[in-house]
C-alpha positions as CSV (number, residue, x, y, z in Angstrom):
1,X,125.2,-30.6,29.3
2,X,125.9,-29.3,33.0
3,X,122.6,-27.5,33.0
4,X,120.7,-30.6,31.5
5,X,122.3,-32.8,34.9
6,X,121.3,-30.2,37.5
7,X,117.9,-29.9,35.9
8,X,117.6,-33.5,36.1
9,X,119.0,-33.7,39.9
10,X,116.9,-31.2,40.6
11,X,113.8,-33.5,39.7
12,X,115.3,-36.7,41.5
13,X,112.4,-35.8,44.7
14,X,109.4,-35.8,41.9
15,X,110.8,-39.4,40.4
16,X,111.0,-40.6,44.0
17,X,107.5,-40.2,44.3
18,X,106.7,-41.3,40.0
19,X,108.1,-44.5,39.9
20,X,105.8,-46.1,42.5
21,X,102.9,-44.6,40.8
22,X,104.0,-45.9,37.2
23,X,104.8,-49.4,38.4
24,X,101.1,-49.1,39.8
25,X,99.5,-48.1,36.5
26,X,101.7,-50.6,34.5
27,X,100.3,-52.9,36.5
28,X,96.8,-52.0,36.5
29,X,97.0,-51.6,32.4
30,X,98.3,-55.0,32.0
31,X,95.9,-56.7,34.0
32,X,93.1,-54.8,32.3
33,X,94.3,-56.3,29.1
34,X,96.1,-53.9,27.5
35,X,99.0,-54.4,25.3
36,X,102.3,-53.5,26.3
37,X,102.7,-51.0,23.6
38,X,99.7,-49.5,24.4
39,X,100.0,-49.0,27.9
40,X,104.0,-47.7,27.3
41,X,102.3,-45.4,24.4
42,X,100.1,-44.0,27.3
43,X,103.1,-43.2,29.5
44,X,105.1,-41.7,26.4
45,X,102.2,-39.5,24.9
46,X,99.4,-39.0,27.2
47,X,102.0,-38.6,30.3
48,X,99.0,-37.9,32.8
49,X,98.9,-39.8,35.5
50,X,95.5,-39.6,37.0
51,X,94.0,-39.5,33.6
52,X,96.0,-42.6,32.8
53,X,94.4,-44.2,35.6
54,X,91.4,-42.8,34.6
55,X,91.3,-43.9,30.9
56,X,92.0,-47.5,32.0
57,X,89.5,-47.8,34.9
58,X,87.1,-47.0,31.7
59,X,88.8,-49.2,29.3
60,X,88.0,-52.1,32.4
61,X,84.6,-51.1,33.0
62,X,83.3,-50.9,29.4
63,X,82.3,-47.3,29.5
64,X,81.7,-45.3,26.1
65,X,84.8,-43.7,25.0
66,X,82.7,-40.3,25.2
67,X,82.7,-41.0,29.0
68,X,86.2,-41.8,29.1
69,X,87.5,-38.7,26.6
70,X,85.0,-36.5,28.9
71,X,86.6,-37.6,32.0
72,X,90.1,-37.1,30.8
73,X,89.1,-33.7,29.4
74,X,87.8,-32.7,32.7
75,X,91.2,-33.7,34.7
76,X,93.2,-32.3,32.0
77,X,91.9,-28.8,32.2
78,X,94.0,-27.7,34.4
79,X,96.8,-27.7,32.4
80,X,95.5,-24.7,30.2
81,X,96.1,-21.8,33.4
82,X,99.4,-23.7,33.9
83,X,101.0,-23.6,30.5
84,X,99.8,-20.0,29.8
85,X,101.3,-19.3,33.4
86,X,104.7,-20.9,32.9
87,X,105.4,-19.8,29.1
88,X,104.7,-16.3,30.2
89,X,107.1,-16.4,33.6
90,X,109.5,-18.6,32.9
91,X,109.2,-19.9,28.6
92,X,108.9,-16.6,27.5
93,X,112.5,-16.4,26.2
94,X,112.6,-19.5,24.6
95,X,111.5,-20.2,20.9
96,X,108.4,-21.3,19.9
97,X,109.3,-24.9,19.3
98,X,111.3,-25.3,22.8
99,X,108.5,-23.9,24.5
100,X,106.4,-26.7,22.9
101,X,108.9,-29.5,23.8
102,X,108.6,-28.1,27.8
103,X,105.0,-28.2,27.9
104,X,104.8,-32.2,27.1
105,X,107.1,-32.5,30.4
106,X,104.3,-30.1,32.4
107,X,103.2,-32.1,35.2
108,X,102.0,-30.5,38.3
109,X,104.8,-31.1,40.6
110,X,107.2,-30.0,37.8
111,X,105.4,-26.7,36.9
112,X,105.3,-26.1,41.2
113,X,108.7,-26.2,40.8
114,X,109.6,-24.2,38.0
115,X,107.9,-21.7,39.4
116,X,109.3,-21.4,42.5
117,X,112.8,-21.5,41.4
118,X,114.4,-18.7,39.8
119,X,114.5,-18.2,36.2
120,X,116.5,-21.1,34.2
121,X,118.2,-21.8,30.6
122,X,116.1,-24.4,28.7
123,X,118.8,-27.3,29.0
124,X,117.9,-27.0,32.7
125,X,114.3,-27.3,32.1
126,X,114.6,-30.5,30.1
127,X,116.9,-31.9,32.4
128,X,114.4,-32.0,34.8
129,X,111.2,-33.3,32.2
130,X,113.4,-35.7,30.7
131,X,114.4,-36.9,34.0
132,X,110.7,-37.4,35.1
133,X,108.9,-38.8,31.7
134,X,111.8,-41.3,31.7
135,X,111.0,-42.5,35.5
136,X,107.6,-42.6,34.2
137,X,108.1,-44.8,30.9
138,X,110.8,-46.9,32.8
139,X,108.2,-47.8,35.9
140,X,105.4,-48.2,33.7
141,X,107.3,-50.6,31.7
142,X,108.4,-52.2,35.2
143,X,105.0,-52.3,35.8
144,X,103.9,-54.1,32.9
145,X,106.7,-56.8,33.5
146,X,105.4,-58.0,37.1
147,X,101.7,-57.0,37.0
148,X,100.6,-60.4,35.7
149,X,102.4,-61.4,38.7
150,X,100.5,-59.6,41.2
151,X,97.3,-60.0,42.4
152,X,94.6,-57.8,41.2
153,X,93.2,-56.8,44.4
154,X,96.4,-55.7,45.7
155,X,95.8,-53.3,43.2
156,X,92.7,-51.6,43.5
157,X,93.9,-48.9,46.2
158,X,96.2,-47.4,43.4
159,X,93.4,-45.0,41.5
160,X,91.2,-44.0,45.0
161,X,94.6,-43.6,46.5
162,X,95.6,-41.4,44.1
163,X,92.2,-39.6,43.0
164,X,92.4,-38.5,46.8
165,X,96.1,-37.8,47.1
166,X,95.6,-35.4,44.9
167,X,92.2,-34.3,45.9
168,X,94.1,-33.3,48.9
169,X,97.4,-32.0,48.3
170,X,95.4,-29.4,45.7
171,X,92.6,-28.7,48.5
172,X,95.2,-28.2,51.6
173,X,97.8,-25.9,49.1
174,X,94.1,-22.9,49.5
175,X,93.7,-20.6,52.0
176,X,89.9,-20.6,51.3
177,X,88.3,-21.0,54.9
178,X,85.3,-23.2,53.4
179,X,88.4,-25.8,52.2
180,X,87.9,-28.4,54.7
181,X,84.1,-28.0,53.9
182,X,84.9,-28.8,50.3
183,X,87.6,-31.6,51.2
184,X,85.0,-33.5,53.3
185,X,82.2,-32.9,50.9
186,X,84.4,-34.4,47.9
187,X,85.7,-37.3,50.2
188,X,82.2,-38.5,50.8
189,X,81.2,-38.2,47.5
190,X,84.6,-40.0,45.7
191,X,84.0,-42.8,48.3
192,X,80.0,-42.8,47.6
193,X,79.8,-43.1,44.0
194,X,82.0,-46.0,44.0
195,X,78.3,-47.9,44.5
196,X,76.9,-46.1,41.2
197,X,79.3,-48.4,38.7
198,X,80.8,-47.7,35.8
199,X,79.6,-44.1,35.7
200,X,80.8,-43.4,40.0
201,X,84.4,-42.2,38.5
202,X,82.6,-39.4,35.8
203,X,80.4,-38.7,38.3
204,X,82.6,-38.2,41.1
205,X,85.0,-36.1,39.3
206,X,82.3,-33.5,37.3
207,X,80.4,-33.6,41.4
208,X,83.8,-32.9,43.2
209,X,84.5,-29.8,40.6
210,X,81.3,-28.4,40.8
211,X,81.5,-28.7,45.0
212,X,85.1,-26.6,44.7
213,X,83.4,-24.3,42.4
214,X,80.3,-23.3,44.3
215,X,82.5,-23.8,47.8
216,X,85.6,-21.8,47.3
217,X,84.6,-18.9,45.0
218,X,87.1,-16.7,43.2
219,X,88.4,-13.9,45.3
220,X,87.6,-10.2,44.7
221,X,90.4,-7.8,44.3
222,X,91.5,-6.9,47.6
223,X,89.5,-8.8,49.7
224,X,90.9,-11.4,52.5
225,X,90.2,-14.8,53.1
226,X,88.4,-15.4,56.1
């Protein structure tokens, strides 16, 4: 139980930053018509912020639920060089079905910090997921209680805000010398296709990965960025 406390004190700096965001997609569910209990079941299961955001901006907008699935898939994919990353430096100890558990808690900033902490014990580990899927549940419910309450426009900074924030903090973490090429390039082009409608989010997203593709190639072995 000790180790279950610290792991969630550890993660008290990631929920400081959740619950503003969860409130915000509550919020944005609710006045987008979903229920409650779907927008809670989001939180519980999907447990992704921007996708979260993402699925519901579609939901809004009428898109095909292709469009939306695609989009989610796209923002999601990160998630497969994480999880082979962490169970193999810090899960590898741990049976199959505790490893499984930990991965529905992997969100970026808790898989930055796992791995730049030493080797833990599991109770440790889902100290700290527990700790931030519960901030997340509890502001999204919060959010779902006084979104009807606020007005909509107030609102609509919460998925560019976001979309960039982490546009951003991804782009500025490289030591690529074309980054601030590539951070400029997607910034015009996540603020541009807000004119192209319902299909500006799909496109921004598949454009901006295709930008930090072509922009900031792999490295080879032993050579140094510029």
């Amino acid at each position: 139980m000790r180790e279950f406390l610290r792991g969630g004190t550890r993660a008290l700096g990631i929920v400081a930053g959740f619950l503003p965001t969860a409130v915000s997609f509550g919020a944005i569910a609710i006045q987008a018509r979903l229920s409650v209990e779907a927008t809670l079941g989001m939180s519980a299961w999907i447990f992704a912020g921007a996708s979260q955001f993402a699925a519901v901006e579609g939901l809004r907008q009428g898109l095909a639920a292709l469009s939306i699935g695609i989009t989610v898939l796209v923002m999601n994919l990160r998630h497969v060089p994480m999880s082979l990353a962490i169970a193999r430096h810090r899960y590898a100890q741990f049976p199959t079905w505790q490893r499984w558990l930990l991965c529905h808690g992997l969100v970026d900033e808790v898989f930055a910090l796992e791995m730049s902490d030493p080797q833990r014990p599991f109770a440790y580990y889902l100290g700290m997921h527990c700790c931030c899927w519960g901030a997340w549940v509890a502001g999204t419910w919060l959010g779902c209680v006084v979104g009807l309450q606020i007005p909509e426009r107030w609102l609509t900074f919460a998925l560019p805000a976001l979309f960039i924030y982490l546009l951003v903090n991804a782009i500025r973490q490289l030591r690529h010398p074309n980054r601030w090429i590539v951070l400029a390039l997607s910034l015009i082009l996540a603020l541009g296709s807000t004119t192209l409608g319902s299909t500006g989010l799909l496109v921004s997203i598949l454009g901006i990965a295709a930008i930090a593709t072509l922009g900031m190639p792999e490295e080879r072995p032993g050579q140094k960025p510029g």
